[in-house]
Steps between C-alpha positions, in 0.01 A plus 500: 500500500294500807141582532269569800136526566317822462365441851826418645405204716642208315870443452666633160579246217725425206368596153442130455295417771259856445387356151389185630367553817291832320420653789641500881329338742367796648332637176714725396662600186867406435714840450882495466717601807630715271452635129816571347613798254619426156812639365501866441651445139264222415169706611631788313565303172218311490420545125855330398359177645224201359206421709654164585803694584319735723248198634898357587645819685178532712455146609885445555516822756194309674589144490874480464525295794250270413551382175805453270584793259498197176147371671396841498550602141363177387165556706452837363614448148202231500270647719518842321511438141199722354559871534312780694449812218438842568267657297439846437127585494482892564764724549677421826267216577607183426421125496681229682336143346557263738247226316751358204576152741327165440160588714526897387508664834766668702517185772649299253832648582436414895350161407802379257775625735382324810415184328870473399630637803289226681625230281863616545464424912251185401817329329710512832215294645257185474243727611130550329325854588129622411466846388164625670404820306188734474421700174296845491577427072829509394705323801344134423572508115848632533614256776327235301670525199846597709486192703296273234718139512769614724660216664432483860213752543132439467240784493160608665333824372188655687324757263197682560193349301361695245773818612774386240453533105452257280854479394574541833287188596687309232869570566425356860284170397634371177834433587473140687797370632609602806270819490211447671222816520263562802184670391390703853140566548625900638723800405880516499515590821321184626768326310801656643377469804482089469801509353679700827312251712618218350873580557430598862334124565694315682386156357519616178884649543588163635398280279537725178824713333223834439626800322343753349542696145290786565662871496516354921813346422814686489587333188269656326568876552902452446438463110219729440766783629692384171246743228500759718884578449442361135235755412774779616768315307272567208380859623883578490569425168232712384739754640184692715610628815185621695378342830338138448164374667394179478132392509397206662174296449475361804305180734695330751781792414784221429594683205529847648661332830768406222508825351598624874770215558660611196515886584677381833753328245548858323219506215532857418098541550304828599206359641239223462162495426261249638228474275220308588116367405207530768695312722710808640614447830863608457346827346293540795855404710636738352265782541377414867779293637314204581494184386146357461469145252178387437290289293647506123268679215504344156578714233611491116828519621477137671831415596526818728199418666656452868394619835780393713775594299804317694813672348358783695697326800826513307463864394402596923835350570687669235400825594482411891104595501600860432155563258690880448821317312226245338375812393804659336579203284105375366193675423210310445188525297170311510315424118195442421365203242349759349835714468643196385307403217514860365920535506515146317251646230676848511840380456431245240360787329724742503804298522419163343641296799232280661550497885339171776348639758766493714725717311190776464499500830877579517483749219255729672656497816819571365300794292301620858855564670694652191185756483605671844911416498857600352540410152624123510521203281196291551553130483171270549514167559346283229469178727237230242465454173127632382431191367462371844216701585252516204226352673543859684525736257160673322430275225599760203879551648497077554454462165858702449731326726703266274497141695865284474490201339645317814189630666232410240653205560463465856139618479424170339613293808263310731496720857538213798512646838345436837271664680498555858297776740724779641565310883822409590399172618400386151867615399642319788314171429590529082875523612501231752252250288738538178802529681614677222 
């Protein structure tokens, strides 16, 4: 497998060398050369296979020249070992829960698979590395407890002070070992953006092994294709035939730039929807043609809050900048907090299934483009556990969402993290000072 840059100035690498480097040296994203198609018979009997199974197939028609078939199965068989359940919540709309892994969010199955990928190429060497990752929520406590005590690998999480939940907080600064949590005196963005500086620094890419777990590294988006052609698996065996749409919740659009990767594989998808919070600029991409980031809003639905959303580089290159085919394949949607807070109440009432934020926000964009399109089967995205984002949530509906034990647990735990101002320099001087 060999991978370029999305700005096409730096030479292409092995599969290997992408997930620890993170990002080429001239800033872009790593994309592969090329995105293979899975078997016509496997695609089309999708509901006779397991999710391991199907996590197998998909990685195995990516990386088959990278890693050894029994390596393979062994990574995925430990990486993927909770399941992904479709659940029907209205007729034709249905729920994907992505949140039943160790931190209860969808980047679990990112975080667990590159850890063990990682490890797998650590062996063959005497080399250390230092994953460098920022959080917007979700990110920092799934790459924590994915890489917590793995041989070889120390890492350094920037989050956003006072942008993360509680539970949040605690999944990235209870841990110890070799997790060590950044508090940053900004926004996501501001984080990020230290975080892309630091691998471009010279000094720092001499004298450290940087890489990066955030939805920048290719490693990331490879296994979050896995639930998409899961959720059909299921959708199949329900034996309902009608066009599907998936729905998106969406912040630095990893997930949907996943989504994408896997329809050029052969997911037999309609169309995508991008839902979003107040931070909509691929909605406003998509309905002027430009792309304008900008300084990230803080909503309810925290761990979308992003204003430079980078996947938007990958899904530009995928679609050549043609904003017309963009078009054909996502819609997108912008939610209010206010919007938000009524679907959670709405469905909880009329359904009895209590929703994060996050997954409101996918449920009503899902909702806004089945109102004006072809009868389809709606799938939304349900990307956190609610439990995660109580502190969020009006007070009455809080006192509904049943916490897990494991949680309560980790509630209890003493937070330790650092705090550091939102400059570069201070990053710079942390990394060099502790030598990690």
């Amino acid at each position: 497998m060999q991978l370029y840059s999305t700005k096409h100035i730096s030479p292409n690498v092995t599969f290997e060398e992408a997930i620890f480097r993170g990002l080429p040296p001239d800033n872009g994203l790593y994309m592969p050369t090329a995105i293979p198609s899975l078997p016509t018979n496997f695609v089309e009997n999708l509901e006779n296979y397991t999710f391991p199974e199907i996590a197998y197939q998909v990685a195995e028609c990516l990386l088959s020249d990278e890693i050894p078939q029994e390596v393979l199965k062994e990574i995925i068989e430990d990486a993927v070992n909770f399941d992904a359940p479709l659940v029907e919540l209205e007729k034709n709309v249905f729920v994907l829960e992505l949140f039943h892994g160790p931190s209860l969010a969808f980047k679990d199955f990112g975080a667990r698979f590159m850890a063990r990928v990682m490890s797998y190429y650590l062996q063959k060497s005497t080399k250390n590395i230092n994953i460098l990752v920022a959080t917007s929520g979700d990110t920092g406590g799934a790459v924590a407890l994915g890489f917590l005590n793995t041989p070889g690998i120390n890492v350094t999480i920037l989050y956003p002070s006072g942008k993360v939940s509680e539970l949040q907080e605690k999944q990235l600064t209870t841990l110890g070992g070799n997790i060590t949590a950044l508090e940053i005196d900004g926004t996501f963005d501001d984080c990020q953006a230290m975080v892309k500086q630091a691998f471009l620094d010279q000094t720092l890419a001499q004298n450290l092994n940087l890489s990066s777990a955030n939805s920048i590294n290719i490693a990331r988006l490879i296994p979050q294709s896995f639930y998409y052609f899961h959720a059909i698996a299921q959708l199949k065996r329900k034996k309902l035939n009608l066009p599907v749409v998936f729905s998106v919740p969406s912040g630095n659009f990893g997930n949907l730039g996943a989504g994408l990767i896997a329809k050029k594989m052969g997911l037999p998808v309609n169309h995508y929807v991008a839902s979003t919070n107040a931070n909509d600029i691929i909605p406003q991409y998509l309905e002027t043609g430009i792309f304008s980031p900008r300084a990230s809003i803080k909503t309810i639905s925290n761990a979308m809050d992003v204003g430079n959303p980078s996947n938007f580089a990958r899904m530009a290159d995928l679609y050549q900048d043609d904003v017309a085919s963009i078009r054909n394949d996502i819609s997108g949607y912008k939610i209010t907090d206010e919007e938000t807070e009524d679907a959670i109440e709405k469905v909880l009432a009329q359904f009895n299934y209590m929703m994060c934020p996050h997954t409101a926000v996918a449920y009503l964009g899902l909702h806004k483009y089945l109102i004006t399109s072809p009868p389809a089967l709606g799938v939304l995205l349900a990307t956190a556990h609610p439990s995660k984002f109580v502190n969020e949530l009006k007070p009455e509906i809080a006192a509904k969402v049943t916490v897990p034990e494991n949680m309560q647990k980790l509630m209890q735990r003493e937070k330790k993290s650092i705090k550091m101002g939102n400059s570069f320099a201070e990053l710079k001087k942390y990394l060099t000072s502790n030598n990690l």
